[in-house]
C-alpha positions in Angstrom: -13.3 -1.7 7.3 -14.8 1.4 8.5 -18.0 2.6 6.9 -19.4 6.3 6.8 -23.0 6.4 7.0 -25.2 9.4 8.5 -22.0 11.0 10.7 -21.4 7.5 12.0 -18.1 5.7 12.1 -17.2 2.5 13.1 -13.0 1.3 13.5 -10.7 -0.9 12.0 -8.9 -3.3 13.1 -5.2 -3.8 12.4 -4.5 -7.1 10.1 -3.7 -10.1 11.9 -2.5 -13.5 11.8 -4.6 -16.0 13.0 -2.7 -19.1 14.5 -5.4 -21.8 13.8 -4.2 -20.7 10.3 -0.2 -20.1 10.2 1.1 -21.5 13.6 3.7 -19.7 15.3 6.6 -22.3 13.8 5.4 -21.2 10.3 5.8 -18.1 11.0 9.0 -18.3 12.3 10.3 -20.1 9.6 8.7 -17.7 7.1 10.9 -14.6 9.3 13.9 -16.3 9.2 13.5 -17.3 5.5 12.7 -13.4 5.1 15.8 -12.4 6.2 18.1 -15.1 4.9 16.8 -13.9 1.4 17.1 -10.0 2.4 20.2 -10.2 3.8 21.5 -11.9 0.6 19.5 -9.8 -1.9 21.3 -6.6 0.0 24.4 -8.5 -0.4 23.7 -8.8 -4.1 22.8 -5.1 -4.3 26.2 -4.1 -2.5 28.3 -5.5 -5.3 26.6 -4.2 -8.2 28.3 -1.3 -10.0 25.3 1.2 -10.1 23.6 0.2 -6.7 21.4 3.5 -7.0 19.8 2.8 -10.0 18.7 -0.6 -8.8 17.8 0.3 -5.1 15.4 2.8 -7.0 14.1 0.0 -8.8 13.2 -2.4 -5.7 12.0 1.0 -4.0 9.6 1.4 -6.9 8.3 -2.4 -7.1 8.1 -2.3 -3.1 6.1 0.9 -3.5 3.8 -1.1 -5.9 3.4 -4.4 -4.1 2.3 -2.2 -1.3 -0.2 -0.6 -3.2 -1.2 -4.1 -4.3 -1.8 -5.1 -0.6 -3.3 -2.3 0.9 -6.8 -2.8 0.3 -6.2 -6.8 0.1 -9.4 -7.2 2.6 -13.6 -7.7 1.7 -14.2 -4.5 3.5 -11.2 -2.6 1.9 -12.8 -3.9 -1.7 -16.2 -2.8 -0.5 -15.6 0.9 -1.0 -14.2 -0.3 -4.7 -17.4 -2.2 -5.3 -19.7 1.0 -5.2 -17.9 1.9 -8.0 -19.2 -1.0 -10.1 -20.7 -0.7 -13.7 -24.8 -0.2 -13.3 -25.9 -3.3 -15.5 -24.0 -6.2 -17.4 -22.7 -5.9 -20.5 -20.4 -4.1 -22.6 -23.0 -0.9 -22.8 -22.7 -1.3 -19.3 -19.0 -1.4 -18.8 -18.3 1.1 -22.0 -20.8 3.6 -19.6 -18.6 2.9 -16.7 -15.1 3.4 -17.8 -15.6 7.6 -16.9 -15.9 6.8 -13.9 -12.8 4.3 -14.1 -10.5 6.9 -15.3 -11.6 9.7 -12.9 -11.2 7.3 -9.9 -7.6 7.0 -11.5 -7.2 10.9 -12.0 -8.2 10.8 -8.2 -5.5 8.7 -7.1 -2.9 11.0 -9.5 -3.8 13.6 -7.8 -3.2 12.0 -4.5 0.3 11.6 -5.3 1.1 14.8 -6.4 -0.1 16.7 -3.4 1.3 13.8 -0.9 4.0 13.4 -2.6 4.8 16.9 -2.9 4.1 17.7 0.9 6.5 14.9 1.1 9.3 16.2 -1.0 9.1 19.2 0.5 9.9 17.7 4.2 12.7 16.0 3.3 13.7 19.0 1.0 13.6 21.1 4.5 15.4 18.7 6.2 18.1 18.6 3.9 17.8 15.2 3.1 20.0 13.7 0.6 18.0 10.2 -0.6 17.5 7.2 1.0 20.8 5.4 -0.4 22.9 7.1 2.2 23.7 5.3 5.6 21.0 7.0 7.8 18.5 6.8 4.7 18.9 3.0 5.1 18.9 2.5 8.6 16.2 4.2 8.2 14.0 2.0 6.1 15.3 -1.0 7.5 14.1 -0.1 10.8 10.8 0.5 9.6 11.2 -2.9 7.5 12.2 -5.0 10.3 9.6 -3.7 13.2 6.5 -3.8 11.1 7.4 -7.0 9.2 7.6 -8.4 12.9 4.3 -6.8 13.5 2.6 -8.2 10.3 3.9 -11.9 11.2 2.3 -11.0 14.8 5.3 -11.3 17.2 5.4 -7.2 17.9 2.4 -5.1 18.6 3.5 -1.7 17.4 2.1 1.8 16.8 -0.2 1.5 13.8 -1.3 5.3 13.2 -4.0 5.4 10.6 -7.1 7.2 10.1 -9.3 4.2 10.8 -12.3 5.3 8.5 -13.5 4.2 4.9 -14.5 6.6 1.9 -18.0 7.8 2.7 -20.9 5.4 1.2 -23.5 8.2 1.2 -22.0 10.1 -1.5 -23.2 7.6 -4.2 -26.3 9.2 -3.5 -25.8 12.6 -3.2 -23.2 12.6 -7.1 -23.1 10.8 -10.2 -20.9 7.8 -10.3 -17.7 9.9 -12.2 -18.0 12.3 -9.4 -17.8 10.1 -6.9 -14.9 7.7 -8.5 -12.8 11.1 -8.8 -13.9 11.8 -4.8 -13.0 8.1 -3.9 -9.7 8.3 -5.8 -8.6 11.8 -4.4 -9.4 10.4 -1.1 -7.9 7.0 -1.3 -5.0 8.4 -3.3 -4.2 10.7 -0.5 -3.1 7.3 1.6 -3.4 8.7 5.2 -7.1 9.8 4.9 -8.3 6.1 4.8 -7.6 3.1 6.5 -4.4 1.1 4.7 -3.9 -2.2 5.3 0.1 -2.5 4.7 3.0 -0.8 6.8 4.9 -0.5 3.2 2.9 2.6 3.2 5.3 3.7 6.0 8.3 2.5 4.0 7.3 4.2 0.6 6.4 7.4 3.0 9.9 7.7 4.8 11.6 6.8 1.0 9.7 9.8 -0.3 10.7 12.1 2.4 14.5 10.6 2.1 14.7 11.8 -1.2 14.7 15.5 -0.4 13.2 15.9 -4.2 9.5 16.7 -4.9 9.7 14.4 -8.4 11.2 12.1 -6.8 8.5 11.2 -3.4 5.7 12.0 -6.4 7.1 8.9 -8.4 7.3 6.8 -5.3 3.6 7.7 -4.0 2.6 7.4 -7.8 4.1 3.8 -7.9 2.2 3.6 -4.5 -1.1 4.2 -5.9 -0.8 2.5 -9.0 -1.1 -0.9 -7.7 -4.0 0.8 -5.0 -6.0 1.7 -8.1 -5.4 -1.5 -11.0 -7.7 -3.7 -8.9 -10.7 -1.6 -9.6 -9.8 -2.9 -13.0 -11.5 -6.1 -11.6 -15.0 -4.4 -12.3 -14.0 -4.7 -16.1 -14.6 -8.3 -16.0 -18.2 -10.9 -15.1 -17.4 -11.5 -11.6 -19.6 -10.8 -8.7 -18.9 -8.9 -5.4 -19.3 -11.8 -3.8 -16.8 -13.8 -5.6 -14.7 -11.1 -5.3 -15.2 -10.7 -1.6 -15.0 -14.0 -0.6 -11.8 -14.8 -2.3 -10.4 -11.8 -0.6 -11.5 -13.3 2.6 -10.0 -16.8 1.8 -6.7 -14.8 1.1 -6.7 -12.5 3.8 -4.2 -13.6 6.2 -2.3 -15.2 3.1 -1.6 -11.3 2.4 -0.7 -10.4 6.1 2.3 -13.4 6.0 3.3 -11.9 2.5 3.3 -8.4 3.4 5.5 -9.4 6.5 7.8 -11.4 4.2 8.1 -8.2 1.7 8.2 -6.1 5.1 11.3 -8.3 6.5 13.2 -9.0 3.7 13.5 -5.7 2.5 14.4 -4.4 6.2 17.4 -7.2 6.3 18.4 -6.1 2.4 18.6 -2.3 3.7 20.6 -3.4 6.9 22.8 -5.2 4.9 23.3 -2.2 2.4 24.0 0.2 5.8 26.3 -1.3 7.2 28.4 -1.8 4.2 
């Protein structure tokens, strides 16, 4: 992950797969498995009698399972760790829940001015939702061409602002200050490196909608599951433990993401074509 030290910036690196781990067969197997299931789950969609409400619902706990993911990396839980209680012990952790709930109020107001901006695009464009034929197509492109890319058999466009929050600002705010400040920024989605293309999903959804309370509730959703991991600092673990479990799990995230990515993309096919 990128860190911001003294004007100095250093990139990111897209995710990837590494084959010593998941060999190209597995992977294959876990693509074609990703779309068997899609394509039947969007088959199961088509036949219910209120497909809306429950394309909104597997919108939503996409939306969240991508926030879940997106800082699934040691250096994407480094920035989280600066936020950690000062100390052990509940005085400690009792003294470090303002800071918990302003990093939270950042990431709220995230999603209101993305999702905003956002609803107000699709509200120019005249957009209707994302339930519609082109709304689909839509989203399953973007499902099927960066779940390739997360399973590492398509090198695509991966536009991101490759940079972290910036580490120097622990020392120039108090800790609440700078959890509201990491939150905002965070919370914002394109201002910081994101590990998961179901940020691109959840952003076209949002636009789709043509409805500002709409593209909020799916950004909100986003960042929900970006900020309940801080809620790891609540408990006796160390950042190392933390870190290197993330770093055991690393690409174990990747090939789920792609699988999520995928299966969704073969659901929405399904659903546009009908």
């Amino acid at each position: 992950m990128t860190s911001v030290s003294q004007g100095e910036t250093v990139g990111v690196q897209d995710c990837t797969v590494f084959p010593d781990s998941f060999s190209r067969i597995g992977r294959v197997a876990c693509l074609v498995g990703s779309l068997i299931v899609g394509g039947l789950a969007g088959l199961a969609l088509k036949a219910q009698a209120d497909t809306g409400t429950t394309l909104w619902t597997v919108v939503l706990g996409a939306a969240f399972a991508g926030g879940l993911l997106s800082t699934w990396s040691p250096c994407g839980y480094s920035s989280i760790s600066l936020l950690r209680p000062t100390g052990r012990g509940m005085r400690a952790v009792r003294d470090w829940l303002p800071t918990f709930a302003m990093h939270g109020l950042g990431y709220a107001a995230g999603a209101l001015i993305l999702g905003t901006l956002l609803g107000a695009i699709g509200g120019l464009a005249r957009f209707q939702g994302f339930s519609t034929g082109f709304g689909l197509a839509v989203l399953a492109l973007i499902g099927l061409v960066y779940g390739a890319h997360q399973l590492d058999f398509l090198r695509v466009p991966y536009p991101q602002r490759r940079a972290q929050v910036p580490h120097d600002a622990r020392q120039r705010f108090p800790k609440w200050v700078v959890g509201g400040l990491y939150g905002l920024s965070l919370g914002l989605d394109y201002l910081t490196y994101v590990q998961t293309p179901l940020l691109y999903m959840m952003t076209a959804a949002a636009i789709l909608t043509g409805n500002l309370a709409a593209a909020i509730a799916i950004i909100a959703v986003f960042n929900l599951g970006r900020y309940l991991p801080v809620a790891v600092n609540l408990f006796p673990v160390t950042d190392y433990q933390i870190q290197a479990w993330l770093g055991r799990n690393q690409e174990r995230a990747a090939i789920l993401d792609g699988a999520i990515l995928t299966a969704l993309g073969a659901a929405f096919a399904v659903l546009a074509l009908a």
